[in-house]
Structure formats: C-alpha cells, structure tokens
C-alpha positions as CSV (number, residue, x, y, z in Angstrom):
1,X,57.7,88.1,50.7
2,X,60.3,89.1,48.2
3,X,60.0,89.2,44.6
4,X,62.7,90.0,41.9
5,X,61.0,90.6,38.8
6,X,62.3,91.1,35.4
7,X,61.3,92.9,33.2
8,X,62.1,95.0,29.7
9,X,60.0,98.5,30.1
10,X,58.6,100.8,32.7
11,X,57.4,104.2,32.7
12,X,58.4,106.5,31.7
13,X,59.8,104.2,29.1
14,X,56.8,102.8,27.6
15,X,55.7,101.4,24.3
16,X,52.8,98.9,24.8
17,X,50.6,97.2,27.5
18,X,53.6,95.3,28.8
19,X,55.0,98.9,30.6
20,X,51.7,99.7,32.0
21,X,51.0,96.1,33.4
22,X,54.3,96.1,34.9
23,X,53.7,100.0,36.6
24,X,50.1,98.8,38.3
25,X,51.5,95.7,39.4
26,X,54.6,96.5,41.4
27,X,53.4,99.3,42.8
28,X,49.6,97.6,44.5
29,X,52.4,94.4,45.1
30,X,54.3,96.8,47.1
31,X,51.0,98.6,48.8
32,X,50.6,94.6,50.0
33,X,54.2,94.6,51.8
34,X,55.8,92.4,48.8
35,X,59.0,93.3,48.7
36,X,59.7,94.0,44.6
37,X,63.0,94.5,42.9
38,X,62.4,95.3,39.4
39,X,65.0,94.8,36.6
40,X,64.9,96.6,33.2
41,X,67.2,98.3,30.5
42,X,68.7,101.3,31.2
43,X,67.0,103.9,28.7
44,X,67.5,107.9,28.4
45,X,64.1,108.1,30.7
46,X,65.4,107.1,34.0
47,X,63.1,104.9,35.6
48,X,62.5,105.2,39.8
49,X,60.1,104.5,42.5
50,X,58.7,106.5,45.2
51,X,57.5,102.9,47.2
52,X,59.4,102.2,49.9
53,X,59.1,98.1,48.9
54,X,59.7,98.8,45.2
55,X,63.2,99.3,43.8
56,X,63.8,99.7,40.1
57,X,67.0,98.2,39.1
58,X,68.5,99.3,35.6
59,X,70.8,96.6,34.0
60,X,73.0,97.4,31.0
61,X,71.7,99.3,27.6
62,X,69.5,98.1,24.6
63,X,68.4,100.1,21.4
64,X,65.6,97.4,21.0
65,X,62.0,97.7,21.7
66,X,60.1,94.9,23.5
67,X,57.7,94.3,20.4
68,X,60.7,95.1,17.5
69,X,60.2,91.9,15.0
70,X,63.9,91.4,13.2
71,X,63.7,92.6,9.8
72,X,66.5,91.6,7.6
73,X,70.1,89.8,8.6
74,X,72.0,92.6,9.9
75,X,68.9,93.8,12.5
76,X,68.3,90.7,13.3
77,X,71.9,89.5,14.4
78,X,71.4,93.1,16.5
79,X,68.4,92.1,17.9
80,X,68.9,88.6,19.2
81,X,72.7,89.9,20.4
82,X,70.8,92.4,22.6
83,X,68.3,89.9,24.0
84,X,70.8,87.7,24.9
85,X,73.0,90.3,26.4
86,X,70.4,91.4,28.5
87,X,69.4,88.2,29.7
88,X,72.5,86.9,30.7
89,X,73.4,90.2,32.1
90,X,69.8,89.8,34.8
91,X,71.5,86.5,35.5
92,X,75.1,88.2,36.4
93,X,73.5,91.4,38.4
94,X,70.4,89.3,39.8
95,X,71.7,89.2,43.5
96,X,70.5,88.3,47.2
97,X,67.4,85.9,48.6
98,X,64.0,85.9,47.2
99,X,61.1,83.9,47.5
100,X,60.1,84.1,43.2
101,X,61.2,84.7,40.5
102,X,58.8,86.5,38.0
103,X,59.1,87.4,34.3
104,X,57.1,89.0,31.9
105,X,57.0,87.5,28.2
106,X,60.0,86.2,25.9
107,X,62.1,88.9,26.8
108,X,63.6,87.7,29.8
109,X,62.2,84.1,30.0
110,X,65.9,83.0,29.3
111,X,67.3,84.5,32.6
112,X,63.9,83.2,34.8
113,X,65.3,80.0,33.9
114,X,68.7,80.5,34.3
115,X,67.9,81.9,37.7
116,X,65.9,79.6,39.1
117,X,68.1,76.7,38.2
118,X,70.6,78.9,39.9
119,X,69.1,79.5,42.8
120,X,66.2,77.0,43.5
121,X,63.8,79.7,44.0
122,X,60.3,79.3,41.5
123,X,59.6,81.0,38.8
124,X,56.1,82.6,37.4
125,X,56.4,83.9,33.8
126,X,53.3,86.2,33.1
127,X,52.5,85.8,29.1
128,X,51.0,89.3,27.7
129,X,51.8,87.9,24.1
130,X,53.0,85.3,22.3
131,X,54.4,85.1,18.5
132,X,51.6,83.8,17.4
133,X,49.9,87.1,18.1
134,X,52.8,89.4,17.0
135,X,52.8,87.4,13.7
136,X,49.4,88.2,13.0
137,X,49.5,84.2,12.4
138,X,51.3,84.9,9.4
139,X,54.9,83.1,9.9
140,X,55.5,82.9,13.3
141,X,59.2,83.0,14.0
142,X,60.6,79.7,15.7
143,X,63.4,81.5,17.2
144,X,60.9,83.2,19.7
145,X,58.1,80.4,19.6
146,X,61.5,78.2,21.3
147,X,61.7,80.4,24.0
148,X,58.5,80.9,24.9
149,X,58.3,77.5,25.2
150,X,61.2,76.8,27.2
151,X,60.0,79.1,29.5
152,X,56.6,78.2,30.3
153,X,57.7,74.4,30.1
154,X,60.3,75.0,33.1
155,X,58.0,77.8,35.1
156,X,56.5,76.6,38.0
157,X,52.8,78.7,37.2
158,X,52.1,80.8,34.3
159,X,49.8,84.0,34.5
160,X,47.7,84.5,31.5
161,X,46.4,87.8,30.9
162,X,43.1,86.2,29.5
163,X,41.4,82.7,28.9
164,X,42.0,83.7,25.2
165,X,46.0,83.3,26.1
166,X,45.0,80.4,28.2
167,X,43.9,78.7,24.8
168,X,47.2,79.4,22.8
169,X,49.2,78.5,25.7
170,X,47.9,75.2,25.8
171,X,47.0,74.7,22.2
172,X,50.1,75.4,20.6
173,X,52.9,75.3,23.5
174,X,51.2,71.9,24.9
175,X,51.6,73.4,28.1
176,X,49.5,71.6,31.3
177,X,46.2,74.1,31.6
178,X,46.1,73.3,35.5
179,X,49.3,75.3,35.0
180,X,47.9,78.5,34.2
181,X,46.4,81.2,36.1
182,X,44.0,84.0,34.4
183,X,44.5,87.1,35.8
184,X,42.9,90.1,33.5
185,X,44.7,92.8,33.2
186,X,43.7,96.3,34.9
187,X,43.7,100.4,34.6
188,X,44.3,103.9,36.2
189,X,41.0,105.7,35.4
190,X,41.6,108.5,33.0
191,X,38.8,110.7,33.6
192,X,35.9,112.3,31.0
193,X,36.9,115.5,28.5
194,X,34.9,117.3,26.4
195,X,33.9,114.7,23.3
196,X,34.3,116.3,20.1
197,X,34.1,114.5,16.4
198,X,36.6,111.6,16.7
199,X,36.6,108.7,16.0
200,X,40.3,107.1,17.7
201,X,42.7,104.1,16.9
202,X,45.8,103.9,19.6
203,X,48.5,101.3,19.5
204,X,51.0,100.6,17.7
205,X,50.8,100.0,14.1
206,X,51.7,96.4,14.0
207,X,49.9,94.0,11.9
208,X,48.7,92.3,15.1
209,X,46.9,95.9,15.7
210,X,44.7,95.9,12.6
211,X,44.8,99.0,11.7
212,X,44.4,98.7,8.1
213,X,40.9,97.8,8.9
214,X,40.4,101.0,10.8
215,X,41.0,102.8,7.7
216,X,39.2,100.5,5.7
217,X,36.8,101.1,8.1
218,X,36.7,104.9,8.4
219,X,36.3,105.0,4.1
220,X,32.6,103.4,4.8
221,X,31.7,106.1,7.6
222,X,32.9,108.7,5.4
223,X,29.8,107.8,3.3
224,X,27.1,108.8,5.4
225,X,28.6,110.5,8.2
226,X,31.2,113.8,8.4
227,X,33.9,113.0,11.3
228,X,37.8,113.0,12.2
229,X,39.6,109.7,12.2
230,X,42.7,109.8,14.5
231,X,45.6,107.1,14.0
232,X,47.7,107.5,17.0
233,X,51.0,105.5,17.7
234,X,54.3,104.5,15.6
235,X,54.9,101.4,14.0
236,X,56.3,99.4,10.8
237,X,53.0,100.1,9.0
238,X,52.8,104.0,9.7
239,X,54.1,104.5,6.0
240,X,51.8,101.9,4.5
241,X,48.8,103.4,6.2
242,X,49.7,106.7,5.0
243,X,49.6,105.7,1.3
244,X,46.6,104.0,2.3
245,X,44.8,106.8,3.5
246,X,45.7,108.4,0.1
247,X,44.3,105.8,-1.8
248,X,41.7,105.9,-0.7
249,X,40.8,109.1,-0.8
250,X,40.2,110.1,3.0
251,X,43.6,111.4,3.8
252,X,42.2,114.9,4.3
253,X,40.0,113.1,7.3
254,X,42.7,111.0,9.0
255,X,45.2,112.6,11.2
256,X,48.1,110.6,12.2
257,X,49.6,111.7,15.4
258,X,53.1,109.9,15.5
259,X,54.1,109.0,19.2
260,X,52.1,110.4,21.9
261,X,53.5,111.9,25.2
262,X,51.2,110.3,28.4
263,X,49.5,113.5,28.8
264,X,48.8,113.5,24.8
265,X,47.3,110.4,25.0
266,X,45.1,110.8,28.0
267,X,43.5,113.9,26.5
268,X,42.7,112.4,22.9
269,X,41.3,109.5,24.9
270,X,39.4,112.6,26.6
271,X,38.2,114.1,23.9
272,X,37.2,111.1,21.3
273,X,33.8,110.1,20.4
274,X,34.6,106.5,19.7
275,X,37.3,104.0,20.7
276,X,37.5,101.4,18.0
277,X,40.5,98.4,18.3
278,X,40.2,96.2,15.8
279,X,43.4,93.7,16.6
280,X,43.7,90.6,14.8
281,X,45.2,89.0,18.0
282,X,44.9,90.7,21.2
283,X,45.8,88.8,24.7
284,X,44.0,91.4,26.4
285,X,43.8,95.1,25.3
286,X,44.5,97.7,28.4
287,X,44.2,100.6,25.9
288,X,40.3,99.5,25.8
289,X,40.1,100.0,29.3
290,X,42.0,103.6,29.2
291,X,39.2,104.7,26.6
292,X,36.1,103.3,28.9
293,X,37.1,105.2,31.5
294,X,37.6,108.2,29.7
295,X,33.7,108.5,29.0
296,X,34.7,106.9,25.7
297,X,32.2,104.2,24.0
298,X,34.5,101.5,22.4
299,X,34.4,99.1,19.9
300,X,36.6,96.1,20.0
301,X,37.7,92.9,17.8
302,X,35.7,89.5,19.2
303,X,39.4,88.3,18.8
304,X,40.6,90.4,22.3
305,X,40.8,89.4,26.0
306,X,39.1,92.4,26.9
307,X,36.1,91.6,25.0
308,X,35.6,87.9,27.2
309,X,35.6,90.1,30.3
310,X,34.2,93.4,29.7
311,X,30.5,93.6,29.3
312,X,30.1,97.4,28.6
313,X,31.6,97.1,24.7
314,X,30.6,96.4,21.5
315,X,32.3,93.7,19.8
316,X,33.0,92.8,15.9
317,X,35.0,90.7,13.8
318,X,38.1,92.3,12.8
319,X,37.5,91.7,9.0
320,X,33.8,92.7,9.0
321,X,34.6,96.4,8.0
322,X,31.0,97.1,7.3
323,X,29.9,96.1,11.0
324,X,32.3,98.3,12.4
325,X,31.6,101.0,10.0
326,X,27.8,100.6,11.5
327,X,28.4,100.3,14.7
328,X,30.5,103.6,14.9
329,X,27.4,105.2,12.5
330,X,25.1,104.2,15.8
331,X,27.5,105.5,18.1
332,X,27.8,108.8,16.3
333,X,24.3,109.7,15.9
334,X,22.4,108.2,18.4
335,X,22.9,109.9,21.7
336,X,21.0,107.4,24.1
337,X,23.5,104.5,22.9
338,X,26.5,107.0,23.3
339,X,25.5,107.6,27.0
340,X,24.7,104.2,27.8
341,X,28.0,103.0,27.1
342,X,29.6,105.6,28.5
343,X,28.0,105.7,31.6
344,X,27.7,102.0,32.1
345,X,31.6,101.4,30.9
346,X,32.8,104.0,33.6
347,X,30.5,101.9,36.5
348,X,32.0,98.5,35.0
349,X,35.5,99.9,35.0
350,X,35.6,100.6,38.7
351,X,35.9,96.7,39.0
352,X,39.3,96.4,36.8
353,X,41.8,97.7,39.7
354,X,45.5,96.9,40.0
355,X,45.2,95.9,43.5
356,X,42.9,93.1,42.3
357,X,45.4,92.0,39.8
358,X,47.8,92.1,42.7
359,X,46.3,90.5,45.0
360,X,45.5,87.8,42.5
361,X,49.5,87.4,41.8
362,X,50.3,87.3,45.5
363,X,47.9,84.2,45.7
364,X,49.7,82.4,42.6
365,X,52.9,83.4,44.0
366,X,51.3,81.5,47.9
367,X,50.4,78.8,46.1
368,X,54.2,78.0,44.8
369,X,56.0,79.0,47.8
C-alpha cells in the first residue's frame, strides 16, 4: 500500500502534538511495509527519514505555525495567503499512484480534497483539533470552522484522536458518526530522572491550554506547601502570565522557560514532581503521556481525551483551582500516592504504542480501499 500524506510539521520542526503524532505514525506505518510519502513546509530544520518506505517531501516556505490564530488585518491576510499557498502548492507537487490520501487537520484539508477529486483515490483526514478547541469556545472563527467542514464532509473516513473529538465532530460539523474512527493517540517512553520540587505545565500558552489556571492554581499551593512552579512553552499569553505571576505575588516561585529544545523538555519532564494540564479543550493530550512515562504523577482537566482513556491520572475540572491546588498538596506530601501513580502510570503506558496506532490506521485505510 501507498500513502501520500500531508502534512504541516515534523521533527525536528515541532510545535504541538500534531509533529509528534505525525513522527510515531509514519514511521510504525512504514515498519508495516506502507509505503508513506510525507509532505510539509520547508523550515530552517531540515526534515528526513532514515525508513526505507518513508520519504519526507518539503514543498515551498511558510512563516506560519500550525496553531497561529490571525490577529489583526495585516497578519491575517498573511496567514490565510500562506495556507492557501501551501495547499495549492501539495496539489501542484502531489505526484504519482497511491492508494489514500491522508491529512492531518485544517491545514491541508483543502488539497485532500482537491486531490482526491483529482485523482479518485480516498481520502482520510485525521482531526487532532478543531476551532472550537483553539477558540477556547470563545468566537470561533468561521473561516476555519468552513474548512474543517468541507473536509470531513468530502473525506471518505475521519480519525478522531478521542471519543471527546468524536462528539464535536458530530455535534457541531453534523458529520455521520459511523464515519468516524477513534484512534488514541500514542508515545515514545521518556524514561525516570531524579524528581526534585516541581511542579510542571508544558504546552503552549494558548487559551485552549489553561494556563492561567495553573498559576491561579500554584497561588493556593504556595499557601501550605514550599515548591517550584515551571511554565514551559511559548505562546500569545506568555506576557499576560508573566504580569500575572506578578500580581499575584509568586513570581519569585514560577520559572518560565520560553521554548524548550527536545532534550530540554525530556529532562524537566524527568525531573518534575507533578504534571498538571489543565486545558479547557483538549482532543487528546500526548504531553500527558510524555510526563507518565517519565515516572511523573499527572493531573489532567476532565475536559481531555487522555483523561477517557488513561486510567493511571487524576482528573479535575479545569476551573476548580482549589481541587487542583489539593490534589497536587496530596501528590507532594504523601509518598505512597506519589509511587502509586508513578509506578502504575509507567505499567499503563506500555499499552499506548505507535504501532498500535498504526496498525489501527492501516485497518481504516483497508476498510476504504
């Protein structure tokens, strides 16, 4: 079987889930004898494969990042210009016989429909995200909402990453549910450091993220316990959060790292006490994973895929600060609930493999061909 699928990042190039789904599913496609050509921007980290049945194809140049939200009039004449110019460039460079088609979100749901009108051949779009997530729910742009449904309306089977997606998918697209396929997502084990006094938020800092409610968070801990609060990633709220951090009087217990290099982020997944993601709207949640099987207990929103699949978590409401605040109290001073999750987490993450996830993708992709 060959695949061409298109796509907007790749490692080395990476800035959310979207890169590392993309990584762990071409290459265990490829261990299975699919046959995967995969597009992307070309970026200043050149992108390769050392898989015989995996080729990484880099079409044309963009400045914007797959989760960038248009800001004002001049960015966002920018912003759509480049999406369109890099969909209709995958439709120009997109050459030779395959059996699907597969894309990965809005970005390139325009050229999986004008390639398979094209050339006859299906299409699977996997949906990591929609807008409503991105949004936060607060304003959802129609611009992207019009594309996403476009493209799950004229794909012959959509992927979910969880039932949670499933849900939206149907709810507000009106899309067919015997459509869609739940595959959860899947992670490299990171391996266990030495834990010091940290307590870590990674991703970026979107409004979808929540990290405003990590802080908010981290103010009630400060009360009864003495620790390190790490904010790690970049994002539209980074200055925001700093000013809140001043305000409210921890800033001299929050460290914010900026952008992370993959060894950086491994080893302060190593080395933290506590994972906490508190996301308003999270499809699924791979950094969850990445903390697990680092040895590090975890605290996630109820509103995550992760959470409806993993068992080894603790789960909260987003907005219930003082819950989270108490849960990462328990985790920090009692030692048997520490360990527990820990040691359990690392056992259930064994079960979350990319080949899985790729074999479960190579059955949709049977069941259309």
């Amino acid at each position: 079987m060959k695949v061409v699928m298109l796509g907007w990042e790749y490692p080395p190039f990476k800035v959310g889930g979207l890169g590392t789904h993309c990584y762990g599913l071409t290459r265990s496609l490829a261990d299975k004898d699919v046959k995967v050509d995969f597009y992307m921007p070309k970026t200043k980290h050149r992108s390769d494969s050392d898989k015989p049945n995996l080729a990484i194809k880099e079409v044309g140049e963009t400045e914007i990042f797959p989760y960038d939200r248009p800001e004002d009039k001049e960015l966002a004449g920018q912003f759509f210009e480049a999406v369109y110019r890099y969909n209709d460039l995958l439709v120009q460079r997109v050459k030779g016989k395959y059996d699907v088609i597969h894309c990965h979100d809005w970005l390139t749901m325009k050229a999986g429909v004008a390639l398979k009108e094209k050339t006859r051949v299906p299409l699977v779009v996997t949906v990591h995200s929609t807008e409503y997530d991105r949004s936060g729910w607060l304003y959802p742009n129609d611009w992207f909402i019009n594309i996403e449904r476009e493209g799950m309306e004229k794909a012959d089977k959509i992927i979910a990453v969880s039932h949670f997606t499933k849900r939206i998918i149907v709810e507000k697209y009106g899309i067919n549910p015997d459509k869609i396929s739940v595959v959860h997502n899947a992670v490299y084990p990171i391996g266990e450091g030495e834990k010091k006094n940290i307590v870590l938020f990674l991703g970026r800092l979107t409004i979808q993220k929540g990290p405003e409610f990590f802080l908010k968070t981290a103010k009630k801990v400060l009360e009864h316990e003495d620790t390190r609060f790490v904010v790690a990633g970049m994002g539209d709220m980074l200055p925001h959060l700093i000013d809140k951090a001043i305000e409210l009087g921890i800033s001299n217990k929050v460290i914010f790292t900026g952008l992370l290099t993959e060894e950086e982020v491994k080893h302060i997944y190593q080395i933290s006490s506590v994972y906490v993601m508190p996301s308003v709207s999270e499809r699924f949640g791979i950094t969850a994973l990445e903390a697990i099987s680092a040895g590090t207990p975890t605290i996630v929103s109820k509103t995550t895929g992760v959470s409806e699949t993993f068992q080894n978590c603790l789960r909260v409401d987003f907005w219930d600060t003082d819950e989270m605040a108490n849960k990462i109290i328990s985790l920090l001073r009692y030692d048997p609930l520490h360990s527990t999750l820990a040691k359990e987490g690392k056992r259930e993450i064994e079960l979350f493999t990319w080949d899985r996830v790729a074999e479960k993708t190579l059955n949709v992709y049977r069941g259309i061909t």
